[in-house]
N, C-alpha and C positions, 0 to 999 in steps of 0.2 A: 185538455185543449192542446192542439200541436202548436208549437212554435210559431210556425210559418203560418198558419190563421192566427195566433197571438198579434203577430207586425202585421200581418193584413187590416186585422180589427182597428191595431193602434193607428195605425197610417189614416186608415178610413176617419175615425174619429175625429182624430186634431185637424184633417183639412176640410172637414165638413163646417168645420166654423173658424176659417179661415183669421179673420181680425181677430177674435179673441184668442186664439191660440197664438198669435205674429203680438200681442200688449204683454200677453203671459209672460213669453218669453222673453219680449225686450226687456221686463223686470230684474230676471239672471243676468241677461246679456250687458246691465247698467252695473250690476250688484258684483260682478266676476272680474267684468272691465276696472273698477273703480280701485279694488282690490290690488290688482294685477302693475297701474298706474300708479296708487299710493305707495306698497312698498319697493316698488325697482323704483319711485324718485327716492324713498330714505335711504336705499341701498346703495344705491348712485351718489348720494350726496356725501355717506359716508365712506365709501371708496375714496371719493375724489379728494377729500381733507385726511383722510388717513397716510395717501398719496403724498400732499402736500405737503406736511408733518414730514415724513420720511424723507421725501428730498433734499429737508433741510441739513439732514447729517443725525446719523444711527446715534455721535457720540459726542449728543449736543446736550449740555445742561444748561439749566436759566437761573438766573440768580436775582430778583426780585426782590423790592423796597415793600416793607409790611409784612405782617405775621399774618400766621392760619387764618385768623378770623376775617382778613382780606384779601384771601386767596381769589386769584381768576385769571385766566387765561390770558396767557400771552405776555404778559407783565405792565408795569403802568407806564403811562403818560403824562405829558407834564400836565401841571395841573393833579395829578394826585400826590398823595405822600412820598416823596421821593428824598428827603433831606436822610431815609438809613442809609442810602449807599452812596459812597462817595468814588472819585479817581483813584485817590488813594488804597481802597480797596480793593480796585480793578486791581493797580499795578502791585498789592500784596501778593494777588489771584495768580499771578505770573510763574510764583517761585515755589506754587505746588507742586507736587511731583506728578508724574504724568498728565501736566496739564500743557495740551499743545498750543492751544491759543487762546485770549482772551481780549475781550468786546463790551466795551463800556459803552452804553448807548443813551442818549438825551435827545427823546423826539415828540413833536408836537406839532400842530396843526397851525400854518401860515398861509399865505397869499404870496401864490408866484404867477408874476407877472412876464413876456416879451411882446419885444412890439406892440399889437394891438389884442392880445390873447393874454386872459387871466385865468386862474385856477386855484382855487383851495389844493393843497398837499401836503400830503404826512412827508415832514423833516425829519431827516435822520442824520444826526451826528455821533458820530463813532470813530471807531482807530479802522487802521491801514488791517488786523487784524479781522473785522468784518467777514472780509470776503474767503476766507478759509472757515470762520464758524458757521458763516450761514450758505454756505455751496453758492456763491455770487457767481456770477457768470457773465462775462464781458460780450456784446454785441459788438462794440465798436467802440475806441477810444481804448481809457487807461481808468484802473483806479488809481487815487491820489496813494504821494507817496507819505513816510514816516514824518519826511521833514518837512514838508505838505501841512501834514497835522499838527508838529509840535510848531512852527510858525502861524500856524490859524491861516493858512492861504484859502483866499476865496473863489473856489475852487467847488465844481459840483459833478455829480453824475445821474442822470434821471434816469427811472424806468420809461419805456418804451412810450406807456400811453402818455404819459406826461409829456416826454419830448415832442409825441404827436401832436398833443392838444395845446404847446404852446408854439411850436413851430412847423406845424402840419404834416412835414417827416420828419424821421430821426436822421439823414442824413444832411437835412439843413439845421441840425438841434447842434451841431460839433462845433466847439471853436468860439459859439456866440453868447452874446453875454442874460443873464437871469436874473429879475430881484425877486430875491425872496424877502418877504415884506419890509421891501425898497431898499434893501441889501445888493448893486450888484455881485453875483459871480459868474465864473467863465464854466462855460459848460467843458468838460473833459475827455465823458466815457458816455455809455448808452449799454444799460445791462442789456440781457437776454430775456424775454420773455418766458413769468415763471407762474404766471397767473395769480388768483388769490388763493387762500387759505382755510376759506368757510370766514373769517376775524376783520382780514386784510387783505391787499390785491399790493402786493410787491413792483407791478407794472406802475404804479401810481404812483410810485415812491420815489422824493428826491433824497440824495444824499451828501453828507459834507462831511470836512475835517470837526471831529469833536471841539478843538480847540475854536474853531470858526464858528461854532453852533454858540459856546459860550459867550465867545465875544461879542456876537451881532446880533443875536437871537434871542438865546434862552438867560444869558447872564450866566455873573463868573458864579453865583452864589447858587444855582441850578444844583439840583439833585441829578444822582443817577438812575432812569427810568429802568433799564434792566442790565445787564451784564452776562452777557455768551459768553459760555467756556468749554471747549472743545476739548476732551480726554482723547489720549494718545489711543486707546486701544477700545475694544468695549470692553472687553473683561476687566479693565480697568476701573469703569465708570462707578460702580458704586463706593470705592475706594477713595476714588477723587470726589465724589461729592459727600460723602463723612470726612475728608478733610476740609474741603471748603467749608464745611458748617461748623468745624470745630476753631479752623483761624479766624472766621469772623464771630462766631461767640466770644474767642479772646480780645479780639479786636475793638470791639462792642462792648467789653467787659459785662457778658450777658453768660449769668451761671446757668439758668435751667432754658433747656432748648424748647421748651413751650413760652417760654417769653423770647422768645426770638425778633425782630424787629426786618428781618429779611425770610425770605424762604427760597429754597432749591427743587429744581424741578428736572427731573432728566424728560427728555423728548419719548420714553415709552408710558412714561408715567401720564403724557399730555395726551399722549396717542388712548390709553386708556379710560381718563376722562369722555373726552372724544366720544370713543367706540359706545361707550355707555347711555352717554347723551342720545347721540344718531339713534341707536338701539330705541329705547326707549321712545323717542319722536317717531322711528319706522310701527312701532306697536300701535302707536295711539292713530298714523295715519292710518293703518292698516283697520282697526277697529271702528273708526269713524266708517270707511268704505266700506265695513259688514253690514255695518245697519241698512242697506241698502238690500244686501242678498235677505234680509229678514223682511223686510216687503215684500219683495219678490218671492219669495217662500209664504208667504201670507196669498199671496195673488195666487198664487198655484192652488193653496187648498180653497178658494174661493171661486173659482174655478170650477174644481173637479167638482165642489158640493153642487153647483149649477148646473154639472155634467148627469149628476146624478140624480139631480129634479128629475128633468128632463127625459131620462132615459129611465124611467121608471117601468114602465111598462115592458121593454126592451129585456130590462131586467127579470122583471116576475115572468115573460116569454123564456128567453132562457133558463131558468131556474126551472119552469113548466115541462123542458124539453129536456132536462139531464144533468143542468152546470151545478155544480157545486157551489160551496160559498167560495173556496177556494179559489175556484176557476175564477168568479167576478170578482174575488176582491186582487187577484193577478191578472186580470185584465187593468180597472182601474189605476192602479199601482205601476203598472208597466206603460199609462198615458202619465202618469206624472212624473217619472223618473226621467222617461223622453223628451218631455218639454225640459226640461233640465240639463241636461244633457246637449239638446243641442241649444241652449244658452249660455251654458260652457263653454261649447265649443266655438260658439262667436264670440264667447265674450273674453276666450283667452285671444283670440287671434288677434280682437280690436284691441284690449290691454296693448299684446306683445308690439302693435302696429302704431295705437298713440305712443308707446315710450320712447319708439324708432323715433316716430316723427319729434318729441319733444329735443332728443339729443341730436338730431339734424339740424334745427329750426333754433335752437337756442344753448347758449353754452352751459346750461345746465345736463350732466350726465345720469345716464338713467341706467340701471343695471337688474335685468327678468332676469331671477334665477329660476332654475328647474325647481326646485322647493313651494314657490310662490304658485306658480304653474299646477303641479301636481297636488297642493293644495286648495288651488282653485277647482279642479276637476271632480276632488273628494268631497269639498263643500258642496258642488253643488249637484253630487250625485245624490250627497245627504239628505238634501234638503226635497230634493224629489220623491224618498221613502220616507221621510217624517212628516214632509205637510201632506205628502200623497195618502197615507195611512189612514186616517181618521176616515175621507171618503171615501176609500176603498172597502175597508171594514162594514161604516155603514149601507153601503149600496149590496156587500154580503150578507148583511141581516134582514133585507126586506124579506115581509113577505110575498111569495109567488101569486099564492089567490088577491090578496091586498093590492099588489102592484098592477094586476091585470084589473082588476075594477078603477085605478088610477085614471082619470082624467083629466 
C-alpha cells in the first residue's frame, strides 16, 4: 500500500464518523493537557521558592531552638520550644570568626490595629543586624537604629501589604502611629516588596526592635525563635557553621552533637530540602494527570475494536483483492496513532496555553519545559501503537471468505 492512499484511507476513516473520532480525541487532548498544567505548576512552584531562598543571601545560616527530632523549616515561633536559645548566645555568635552578621529573632502572631483597619501579623523582633542577613530592602523610610534597639524604642517598619491594609497606601503608612496588640508604635520604614517564600509572605511582615518585642510583646522571659548568621564568604560557610555548633555545644554544656538542643541549617541545605519536596509533589501531580492519558488510551482501543466490527466486510474485501495482513493491520494502526497524535498536538498547545493563562491571571508562576512537552508527544504517540495494536492485529487475522459472509 503507498503512503499517499495510507493518509487518504486514514483521513477518510476518522472523518467519516465524525463525533466519535472529535470524544476519542478529546480523551488525549484532556489526558496530555492535564500533564502538561500539573507539572509546569510543580515546576513553577519550585522555581519560585527556590528563587525565594536564594534572594535571601547565598551565605545565610539559621540557627534554631530543638534537636533533629524537631527539625522543620524555617525555624520556630513562639509558642514552640524556644527556651535553647537565648540573647546571650546570639551575642556569643558575634565573636566567630568569619562571621559577618548575626540576628536573633522573637516572632509571633499579634493583632495590629490603625485607625479603623485591623489585621492579624507575624511580629518580628530582631537587631538592627536583620537587614544585611536577610537582603531587607528599604522602599521608603529607615530601618531602626542600634540604639533604637538597645533602648526598646517603639518604633516599626511594615511590609508593603501591611502598610496597605492598615493604611490603604504606603505613603500614608510613614510617620503614623500602629498598635500592635494595643502597643502604640510609630511607623518608620516601608520595605520593598519581596513576596512569599512557598512558608511566608515577607510583604506581611511587621518589624520591631528586639528589645521592644520583649518588653511589650513577647516578655522579657521569651526564647529565641531563630538566629541568622551571615558568613563572610561562602567558602567559608561550612567552617563557620562547625564553629557555631561547637561554641554552643560548649555553651550548652551538650558532649555528644546528636543531643544537641539547637540545630544549623545553611540556606543550600534548605534549598535542598525544598528542591526534594517540589520534585516529589511535581511526580505525584504529574502521575495523578497520567491516569487520564490511560482512559483515553482505553477510548482509542475501544474505538478502533468498533472500527473493526464494523468494517468487516471492507476488510475480508480487501484481503479478497491482494492486502496482506500487514497492509490492514498498518492501515488500522496508522488510524490510531493519528487520533493521538493530533490529541497531542492540542493538547500540548491547550497545556502550553492554560499555564500562560494561569501565570497571567494569578500570581501563581507556571514553568512548560521542553522535557514535559516532548514527553507529552512520546506518550501519546505511545499510546496510539499499544492501544492501537490489539485492533489492528485482530482485524489482520480475519478471515477473508468469513468476513465477506459478515452481516
Amino acid at each position: 500500500m503507498m503512503f499517499r492512499d495510507l493518509l487518504a484511507e486514514t483521513f477518510l476513516s476518522l472523518t467519516t464518523h465524525k463525533a466519535r473520532s472529535f470524544l476519542t480525541v478529546l480523551g488525549i487532548v484532556i489526558g496530555i493537557s492535564s500533564v502538561i498544567i500539573m507539572v509546569s505548576i510543580g515546576q513553577g512552584t519550585k522555581t519560585s521558592i527556590e528563587s525565594s531562598i536564594q534572594s535571601i543571601g547565598s551565605n545565610l545560616l539559621m540557627v534554631s531552638p530543638g534537636g533533629e527530632s524537631s527539625r522543620r523549616i524555617g525555624g520556630g515561633g513562639m509558642g514552640a520550644n524556644t527556651d535553647s536559645l537565648t540573647i546571650d548566645d546570639a551575642a556569643a555568635l558575634r565573636d566567630v570568626r568569619d562571621v559577618a552578621a548575626v540576628a536573633p529573632v522573637i516572632s509571633g502572631q499579634f493583632q495590629a490595629s490603625a485607625d479603623a483597619s485591623n489585621t492579624n501579623v507575624t511580629v518580628t523582633g530582631t537587631s538592627v543586624d536583620y537587614v544585611t542577613a536577610r537582603n531587607i530592602e528599604m522602599n521608603s523610610g529607615v530601618w531602626f537604629t542600634a540604639e533604637q534597639d538597645s533602648t526598646g524604642a517603639r518604633v516599626t517598619i511594615l511590609g508593603p501589604t501591611t502598610a496597605e491594609t492598615l493604611f490603604g497606601t504606603q505613603a500614608d503608612a510613614l510617620g503614623r502611629r500602629v498598635r500592635i496588640s494595643g502597643q502604640p508604635f510609630t511607623v518608620i520604614g516601608i520595605t520593598t516588596s519581596s513576596g512569599g517564600s512557598g512558608f511566608s509572605n515577607a510583604d506581611e511582615s511587621v518589624y520591631i526592635p528586639l528589645q521592644a518585642m520583649r518588653r511589650n510583646l513577647a516578655g522579657l522571659s521569651a526564647g529565641i525563635s531563630t538566629i541568622y548568621v551571615t558568613a563572610a564568604t561562602q567558602e567559608s560557610m561550612t567552617q563557620v557553621e562547625t564553629n557555631i555548633t561547637d561554641l554552643l555545644l560548649s555553651r550548652h554544656r551538650i558532649n555528644d552533637t546528636a543531643n544537641a538542643d539547637f540545630q544549623v541549617q545553611s540556606q543550600q541545605s534548605l534549598a535542598d530540602t525544598v528542591s526534594t519536596i517540589t520534585n516529589t509533589l511535581t511526580l505525584l501531580l504529574g502521575a495523578i494527570a497520567g491516569i487520564s492519558l490511560l482512559v483515553g488510551g482505553i477510548g482509542i482501543m475501544n474505538m478502533m475494536l468498533t472500527s473493526v466490527t464494523e468494517r468487516i466486510r471492507e476488510i475480508g474485501l480487501r484481503k479478497a483483492v491482494g492486502a496482506t495482513a500487514g497492509d490492514v493491520t498498518l492501515q488500522f494502526l496508522t488510524e490510531a496513532v493519528a487520533l493521538t497524535l493530533i490529541g497531542g498536538v492540542v493538547g500540548i498547545a491547550l497545556g502550553w496555553g492554560v499555564s500562560a493563562a494561569i501565570s497571567a491571571l494569578s500570581s501563581l508562576t507556571t514553568t512548560v519545559s521542553p522535557l514535559s512537552v516532548i514527553l507529552a508527544a512520546g506518550v501519546s504517540t505511545l499510546i496510539g501503537i499499544v492501544f492501537g495494536f490489539y485492533p489492528a492485529r485482530r482485524a489482520a487475522k480475519l478471515d477473508p471468505i468469513e468476513s465477506l459472509r459478515y452481516q
